[in-house]
PLY file of the C-alpha trace (Angstrom):
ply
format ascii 1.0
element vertex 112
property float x
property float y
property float z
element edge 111
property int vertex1
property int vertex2
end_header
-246.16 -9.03 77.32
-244.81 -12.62 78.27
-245.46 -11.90 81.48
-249.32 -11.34 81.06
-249.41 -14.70 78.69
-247.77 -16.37 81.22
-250.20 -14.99 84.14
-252.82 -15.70 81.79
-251.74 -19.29 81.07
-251.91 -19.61 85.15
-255.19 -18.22 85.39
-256.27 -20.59 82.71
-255.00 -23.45 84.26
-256.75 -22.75 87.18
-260.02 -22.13 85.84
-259.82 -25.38 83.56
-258.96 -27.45 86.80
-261.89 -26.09 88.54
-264.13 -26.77 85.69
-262.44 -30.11 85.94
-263.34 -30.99 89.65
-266.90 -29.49 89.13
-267.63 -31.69 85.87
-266.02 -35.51 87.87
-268.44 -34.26 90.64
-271.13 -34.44 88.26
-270.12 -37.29 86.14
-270.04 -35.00 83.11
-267.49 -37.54 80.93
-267.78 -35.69 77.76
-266.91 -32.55 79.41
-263.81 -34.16 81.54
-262.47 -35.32 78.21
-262.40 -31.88 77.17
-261.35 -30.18 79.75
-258.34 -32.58 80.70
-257.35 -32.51 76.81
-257.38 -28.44 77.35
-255.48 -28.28 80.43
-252.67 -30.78 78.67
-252.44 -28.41 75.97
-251.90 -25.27 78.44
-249.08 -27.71 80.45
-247.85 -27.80 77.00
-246.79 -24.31 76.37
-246.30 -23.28 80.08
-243.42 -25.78 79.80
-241.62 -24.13 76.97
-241.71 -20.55 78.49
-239.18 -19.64 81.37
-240.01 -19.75 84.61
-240.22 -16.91 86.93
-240.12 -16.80 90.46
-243.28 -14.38 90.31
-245.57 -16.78 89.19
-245.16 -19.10 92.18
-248.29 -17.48 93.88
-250.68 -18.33 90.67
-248.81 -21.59 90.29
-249.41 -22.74 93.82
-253.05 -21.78 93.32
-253.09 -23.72 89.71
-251.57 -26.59 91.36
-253.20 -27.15 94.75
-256.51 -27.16 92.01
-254.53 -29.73 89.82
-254.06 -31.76 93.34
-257.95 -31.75 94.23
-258.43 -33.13 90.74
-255.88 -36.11 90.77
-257.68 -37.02 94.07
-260.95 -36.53 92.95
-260.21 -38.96 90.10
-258.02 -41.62 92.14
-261.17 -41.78 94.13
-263.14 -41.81 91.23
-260.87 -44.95 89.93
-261.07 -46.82 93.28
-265.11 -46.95 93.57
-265.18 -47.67 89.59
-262.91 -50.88 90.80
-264.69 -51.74 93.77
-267.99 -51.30 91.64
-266.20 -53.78 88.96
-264.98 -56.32 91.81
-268.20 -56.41 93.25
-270.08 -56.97 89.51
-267.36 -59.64 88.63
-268.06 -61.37 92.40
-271.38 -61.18 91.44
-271.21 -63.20 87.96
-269.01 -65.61 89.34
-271.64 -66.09 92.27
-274.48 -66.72 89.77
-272.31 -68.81 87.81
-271.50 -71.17 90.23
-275.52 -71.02 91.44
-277.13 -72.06 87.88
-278.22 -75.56 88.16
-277.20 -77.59 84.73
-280.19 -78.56 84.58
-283.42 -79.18 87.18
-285.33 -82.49 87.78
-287.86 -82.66 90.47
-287.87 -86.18 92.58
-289.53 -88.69 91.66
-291.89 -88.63 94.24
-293.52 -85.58 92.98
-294.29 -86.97 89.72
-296.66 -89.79 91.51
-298.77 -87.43 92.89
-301.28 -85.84 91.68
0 1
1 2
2 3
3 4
4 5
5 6
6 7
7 8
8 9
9 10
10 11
11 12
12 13
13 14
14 15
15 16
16 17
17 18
18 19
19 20
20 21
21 22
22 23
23 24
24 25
25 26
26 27
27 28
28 29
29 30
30 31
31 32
32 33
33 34
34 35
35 36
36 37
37 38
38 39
39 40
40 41
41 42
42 43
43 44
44 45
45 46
46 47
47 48
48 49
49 50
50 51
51 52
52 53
53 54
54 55
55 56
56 57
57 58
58 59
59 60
60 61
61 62
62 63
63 64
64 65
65 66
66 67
67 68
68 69
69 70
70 71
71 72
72 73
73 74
74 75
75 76
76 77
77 78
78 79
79 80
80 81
81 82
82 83
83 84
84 85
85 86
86 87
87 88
88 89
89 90
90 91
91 92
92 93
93 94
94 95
95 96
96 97
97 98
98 99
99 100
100 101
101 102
102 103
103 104
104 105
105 106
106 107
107 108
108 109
109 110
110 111
């Protein structure tokens, strides 16, 4: 019986990791929340149970999935930055641009 929660657990994993990569591909935030508050909670109890050397198969699979999602979301975190760098260079660029305040010359105001 532990043996089929513990396969199960796996499987779950898994499956919550590819919903994971499929819902940061779509920008699905409300989802990711979920998902990545699920998967903690299956970490959770897979980390009390003992280990068995049987599982590595599904746990290799689980993982390699866990590894597409940290990269997804590192990449994910560095446009996010650049995105924010760029917006910050941006304000500082219009900053610097405003005029205080602007007064034509004086030879405009004699003509015409």
């Amino acid at each position: 019986m532990a043996k089929s929660l513990i396969e199960t657990l796996l499987d779950d994993f898994w499956l919550l990791s590819l919903s994971l990569e499929q819902a940061l591909q779509d920008d699905d935030w409300d989802q990711v929340i979920g998902l990545l508050q699920r998967r903690e909670e299956v970490l959770r109890t897979l980390e009390c149970l003992e280990p068995d050397p049987a599982w590595l198969p599904k746990l290799r699979r689980a993982m390699d999935a866990d590894m597409r999602c940290q990269e997804l979301i590192q990449r994910k975190q560095r446009a996010l930055l650049l995105e924010l760098e760029e917006e910050t260079q941006q304000r500082r660029c219009s900053e610097q641009y405003r005029p205080s305040s602007f007064e034509p010359p004086s030879h405009f105001e004699s003509e015409g």
